[in-house]
C-alpha positions as CSV (number, residue, x, y, z in Angstrom):
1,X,24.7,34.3,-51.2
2,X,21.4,33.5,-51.1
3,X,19.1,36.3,-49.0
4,X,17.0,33.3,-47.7
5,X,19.4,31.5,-46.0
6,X,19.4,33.3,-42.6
7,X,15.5,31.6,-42.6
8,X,17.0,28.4,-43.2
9,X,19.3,28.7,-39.8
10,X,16.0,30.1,-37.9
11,X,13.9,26.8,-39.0
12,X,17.0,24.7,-38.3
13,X,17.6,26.1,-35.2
14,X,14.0,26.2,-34.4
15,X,13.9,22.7,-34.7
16,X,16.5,21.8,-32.7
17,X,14.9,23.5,-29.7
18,X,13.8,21.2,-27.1
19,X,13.3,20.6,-23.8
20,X,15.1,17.8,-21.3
21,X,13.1,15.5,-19.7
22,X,11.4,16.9,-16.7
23,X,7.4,17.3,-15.4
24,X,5.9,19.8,-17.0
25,X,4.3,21.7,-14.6
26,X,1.8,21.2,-11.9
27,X,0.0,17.1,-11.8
28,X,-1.7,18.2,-8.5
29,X,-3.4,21.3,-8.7
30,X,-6.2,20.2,-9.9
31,X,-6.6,17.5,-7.3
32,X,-7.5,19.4,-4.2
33,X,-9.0,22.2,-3.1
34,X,-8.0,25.7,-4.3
35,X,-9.1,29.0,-2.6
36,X,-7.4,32.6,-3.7
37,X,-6.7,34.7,-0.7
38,X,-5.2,37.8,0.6
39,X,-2.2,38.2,3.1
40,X,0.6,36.2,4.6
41,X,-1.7,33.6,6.1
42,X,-5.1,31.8,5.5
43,X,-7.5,29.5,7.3
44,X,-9.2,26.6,6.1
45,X,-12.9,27.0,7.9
46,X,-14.1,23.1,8.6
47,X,-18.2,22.7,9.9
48,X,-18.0,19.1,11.8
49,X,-21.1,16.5,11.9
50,X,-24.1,17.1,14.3
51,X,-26.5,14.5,15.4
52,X,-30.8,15.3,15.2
53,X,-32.3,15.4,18.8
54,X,-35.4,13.3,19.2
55,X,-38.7,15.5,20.6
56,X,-40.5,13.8,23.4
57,X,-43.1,16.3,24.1
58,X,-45.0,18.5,22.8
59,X,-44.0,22.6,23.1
60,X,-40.6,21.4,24.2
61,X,-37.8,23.7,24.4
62,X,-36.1,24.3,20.6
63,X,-32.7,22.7,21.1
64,X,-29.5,24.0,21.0
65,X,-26.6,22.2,18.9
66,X,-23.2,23.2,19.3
67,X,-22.2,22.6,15.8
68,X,-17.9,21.4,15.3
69,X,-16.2,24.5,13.5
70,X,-12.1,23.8,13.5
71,X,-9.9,25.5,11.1
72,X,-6.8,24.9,9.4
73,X,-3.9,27.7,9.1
74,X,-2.0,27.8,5.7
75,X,0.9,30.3,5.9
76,X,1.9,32.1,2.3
77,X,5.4,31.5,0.8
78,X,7.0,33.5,-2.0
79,X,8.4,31.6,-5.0
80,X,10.9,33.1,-7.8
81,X,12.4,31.9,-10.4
82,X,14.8,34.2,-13.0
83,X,17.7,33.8,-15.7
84,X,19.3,36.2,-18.1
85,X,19.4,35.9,-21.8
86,X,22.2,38.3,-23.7
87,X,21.8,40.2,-26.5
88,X,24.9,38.1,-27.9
89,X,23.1,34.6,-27.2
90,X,20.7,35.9,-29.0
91,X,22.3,36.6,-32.1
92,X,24.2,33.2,-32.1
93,X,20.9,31.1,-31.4
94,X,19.3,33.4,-34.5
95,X,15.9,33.0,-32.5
96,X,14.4,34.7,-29.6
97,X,15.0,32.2,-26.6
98,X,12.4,33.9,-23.9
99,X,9.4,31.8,-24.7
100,X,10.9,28.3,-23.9
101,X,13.0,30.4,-20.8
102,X,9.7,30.8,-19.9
103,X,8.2,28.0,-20.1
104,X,10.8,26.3,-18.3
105,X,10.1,28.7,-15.8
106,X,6.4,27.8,-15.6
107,X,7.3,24.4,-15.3
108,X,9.9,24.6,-12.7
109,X,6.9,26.7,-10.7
110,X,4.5,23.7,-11.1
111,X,6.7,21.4,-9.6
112,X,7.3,23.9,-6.7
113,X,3.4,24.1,-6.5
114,X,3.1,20.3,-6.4
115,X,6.3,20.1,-3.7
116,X,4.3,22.2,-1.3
117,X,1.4,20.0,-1.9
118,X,2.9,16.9,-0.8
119,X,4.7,18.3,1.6
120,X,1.1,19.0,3.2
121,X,-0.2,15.9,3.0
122,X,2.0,13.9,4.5
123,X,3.6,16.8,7.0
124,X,2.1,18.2,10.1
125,X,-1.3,20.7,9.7
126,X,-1.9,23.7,11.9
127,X,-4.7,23.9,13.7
128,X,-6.8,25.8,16.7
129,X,-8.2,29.6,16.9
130,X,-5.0,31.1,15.5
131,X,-3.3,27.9,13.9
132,X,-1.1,26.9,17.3
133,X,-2.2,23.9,17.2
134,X,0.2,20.9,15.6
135,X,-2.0,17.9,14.3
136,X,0.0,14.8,12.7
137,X,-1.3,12.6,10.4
138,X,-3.2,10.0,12.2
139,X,-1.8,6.2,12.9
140,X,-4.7,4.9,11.9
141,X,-4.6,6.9,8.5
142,X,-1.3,4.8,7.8
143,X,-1.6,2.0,5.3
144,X,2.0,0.2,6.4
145,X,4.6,-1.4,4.0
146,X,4.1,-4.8,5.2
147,X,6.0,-6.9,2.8
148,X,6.7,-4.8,-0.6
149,X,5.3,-2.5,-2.5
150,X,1.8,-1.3,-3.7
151,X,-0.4,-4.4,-4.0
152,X,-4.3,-4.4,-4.6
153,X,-4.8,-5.2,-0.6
154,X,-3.0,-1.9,0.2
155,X,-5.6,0.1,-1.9
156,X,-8.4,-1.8,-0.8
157,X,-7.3,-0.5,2.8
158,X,-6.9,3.2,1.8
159,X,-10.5,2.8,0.2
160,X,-11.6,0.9,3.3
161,X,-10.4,3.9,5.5
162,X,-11.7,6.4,3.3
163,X,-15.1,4.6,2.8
164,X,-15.4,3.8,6.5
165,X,-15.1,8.2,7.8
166,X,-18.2,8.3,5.7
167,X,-16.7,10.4,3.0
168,X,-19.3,11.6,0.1
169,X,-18.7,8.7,-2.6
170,X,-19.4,11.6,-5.3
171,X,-16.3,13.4,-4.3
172,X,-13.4,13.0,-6.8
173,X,-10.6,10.6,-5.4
174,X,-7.2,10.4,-6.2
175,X,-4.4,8.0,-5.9
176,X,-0.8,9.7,-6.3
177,X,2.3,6.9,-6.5
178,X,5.7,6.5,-8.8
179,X,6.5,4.6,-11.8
180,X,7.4,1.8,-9.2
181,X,4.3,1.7,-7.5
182,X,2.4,1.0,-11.3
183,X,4.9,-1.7,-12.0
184,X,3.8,-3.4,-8.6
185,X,0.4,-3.5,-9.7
186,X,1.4,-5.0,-12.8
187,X,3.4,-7.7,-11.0
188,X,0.8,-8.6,-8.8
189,X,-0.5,-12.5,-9.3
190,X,-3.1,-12.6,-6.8
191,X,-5.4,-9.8,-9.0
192,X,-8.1,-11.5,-11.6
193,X,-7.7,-11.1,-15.2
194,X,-10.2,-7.8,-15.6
195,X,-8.1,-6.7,-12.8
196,X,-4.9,-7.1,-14.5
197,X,-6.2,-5.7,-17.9
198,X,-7.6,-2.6,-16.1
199,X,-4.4,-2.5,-14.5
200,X,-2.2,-2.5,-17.7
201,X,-4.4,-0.3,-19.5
202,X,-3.5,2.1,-16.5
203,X,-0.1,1.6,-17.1
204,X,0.1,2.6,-21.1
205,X,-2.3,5.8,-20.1
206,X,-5.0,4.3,-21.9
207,X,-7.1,4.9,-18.4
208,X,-6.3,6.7,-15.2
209,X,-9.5,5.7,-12.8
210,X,-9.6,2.3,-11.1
211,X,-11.2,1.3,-7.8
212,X,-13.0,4.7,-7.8
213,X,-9.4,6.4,-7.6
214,X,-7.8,8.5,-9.9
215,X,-3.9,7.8,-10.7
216,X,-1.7,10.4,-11.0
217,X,2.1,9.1,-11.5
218,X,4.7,12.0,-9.9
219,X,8.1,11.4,-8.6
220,X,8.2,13.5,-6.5
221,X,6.6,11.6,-3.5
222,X,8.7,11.8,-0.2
223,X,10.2,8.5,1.7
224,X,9.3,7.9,5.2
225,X,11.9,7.4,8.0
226,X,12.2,4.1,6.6
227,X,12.9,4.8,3.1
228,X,9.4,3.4,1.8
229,X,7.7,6.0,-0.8
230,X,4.6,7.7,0.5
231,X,1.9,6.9,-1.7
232,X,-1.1,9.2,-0.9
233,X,-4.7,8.5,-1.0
234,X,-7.3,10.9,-0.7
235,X,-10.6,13.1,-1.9
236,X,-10.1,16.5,-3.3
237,X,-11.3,18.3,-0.2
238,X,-8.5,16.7,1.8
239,X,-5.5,18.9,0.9
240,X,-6.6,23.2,0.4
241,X,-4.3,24.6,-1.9
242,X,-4.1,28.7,-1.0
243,X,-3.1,31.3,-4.4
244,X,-2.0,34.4,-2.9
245,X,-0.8,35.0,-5.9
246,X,-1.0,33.0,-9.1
247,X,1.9,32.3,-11.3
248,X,3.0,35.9,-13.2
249,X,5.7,35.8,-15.7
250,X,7.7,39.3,-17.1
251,X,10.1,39.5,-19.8
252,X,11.8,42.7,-19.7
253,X,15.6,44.3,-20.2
254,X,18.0,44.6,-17.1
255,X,20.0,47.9,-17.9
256,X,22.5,46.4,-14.8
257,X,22.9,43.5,-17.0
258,X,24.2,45.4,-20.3
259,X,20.1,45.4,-20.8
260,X,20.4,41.4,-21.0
261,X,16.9,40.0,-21.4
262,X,15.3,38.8,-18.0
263,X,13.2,36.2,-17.6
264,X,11.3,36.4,-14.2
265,X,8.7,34.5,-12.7
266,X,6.8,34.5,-9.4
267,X,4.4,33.2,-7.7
268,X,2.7,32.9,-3.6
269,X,1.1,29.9,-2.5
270,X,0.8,28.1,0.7
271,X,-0.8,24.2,1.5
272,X,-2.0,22.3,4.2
273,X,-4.2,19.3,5.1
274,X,-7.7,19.8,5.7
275,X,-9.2,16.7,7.2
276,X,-7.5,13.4,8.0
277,X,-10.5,11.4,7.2
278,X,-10.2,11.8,3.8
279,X,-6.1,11.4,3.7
280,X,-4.5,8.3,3.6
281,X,-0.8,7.5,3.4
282,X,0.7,4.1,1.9
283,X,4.3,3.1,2.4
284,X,5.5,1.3,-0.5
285,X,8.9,-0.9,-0.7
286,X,10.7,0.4,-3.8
């Protein structure tokens, strides 16, 4: 027998190595705002608007302005993810299985991370001195389902509502839907032609910007109470993102385990919505 045909198996083997279909990682991370911290709890400082006081005489008093300062409380969770990897399975696979264990792990972490996003977006925010404070999203922050799904008047509202809080127009925006909510654009009649080719170029990832948002598709929006997807709206300084600690990843033998192979991974994050004014939610019919 040939001595080269255990690197035949490996190759063959190595090919057949994939991974089923799933999101690879974080979409959303790099949409909002992202501060590392220290402890079990962080706070989101926020400096409000002031107005200019007009002088009417001269050697008048210097005026006083009590400046807006809110904050918003994040509080840290503790993600894990592990599995175990035999000696034995090992030897039958003929390769070393801990790098895509890993990266299976990353990606299941990214999803986590983009979970805890959403779920701060469209959830309640914390508030006050020490974050006692519940503060829902706004009605007026709503974009409702009316009658189906995501249609070019529903993101003219969002951009309205954005535009209209006086939110810097050099701030990066982002729109985050489903599959579905693409198709509906597609579907639409009532856009023009350039809207439609911008549209469809959208659609085969060709672009990802249009009306001065940024798509990002991810399926892992929530439904609201009456089953319409939660399409969000917003400018990166809307949602704070807080890394206690970023994701770490260790490979190492668990004697317990007959020294099995262990891939661990963890991470400690926490999210929360930082101003409504630059957050809007749009229920979609699916």
């Amino acid at each position: 027998m040939s001595v080269q045909i255990t690197t035949a198996f490996v190759e063959q083997y190595k090919s057949n190595v994939f991974h089923l279909a799933q999101q690879k990682g974080s979409r959303l991370r790099d949409a909002v705002r992202t501060e590392t911290v220290t402890g079990k709890s962080h706070f989101f400082e926020r400096i409000g608007s002031v107005a200019a006081q007009l002088r009417t005489s001269r050697h008048s008093d210097t005026p006083r302005m009590d400046t807006p300062h809110s904050r918003r409380k994040v509080t840290m969770d503790d993600y894990d993810w592990a599995d175990l990897i035999d000696n034995e399975d090992k030897v039958r696979m003929l390769i070393s299985p801990q790098s895509d264990y890993a990266q299976a792990g990353a990606w299941a972490m990214g999803r986590a991370m983009d979970d805890a996003i959403i779920t701060a977006a469209t959830g309640n925010a914390l508030g006050g001195v020490a974050g006692g404070t519940t503060i829902a999203l706004p009605s007026g922050n709503k974009v409702v389902h009316a009658s189906g799904g995501l249609t070019l008047a529903k993101l003219l509202s969002a951009k309205e509502i954005i535009d209209a809080n006086d939110v810097d127009p050099e701030e990066e925006r982002f729109i985050v839907c489903a599959a579905g909510q693409i198709t509906d654009l597609l579907n639409v009649t009532q856009v023009t032609s350039s809207d439609f080719a911008t549209v469809k170029a959208l659609a085969q990832g060709e672009i990802d910007t249009y009306l001065g948002f940024r798509f990002i598709r991810s399926q892992r929006l929530g439904t609201d109470s009456d089953g319409n997807r939660q399409v969000l709206a917003f400018c990166k300084s809307a949602i704070g993102l807080a890394l206690g600690a970023d994701i770490q990843t260790k490979i190492s033998e668990r004697a317990d385990k007959n020294y099995a192979t262990q891939v661990f991974l963890s991470m400690t994050i926490g999210a929360t919505r930082i101003e409504e004014e630059k957050l809007v939610e749009i229920a979609c019919t699916e």
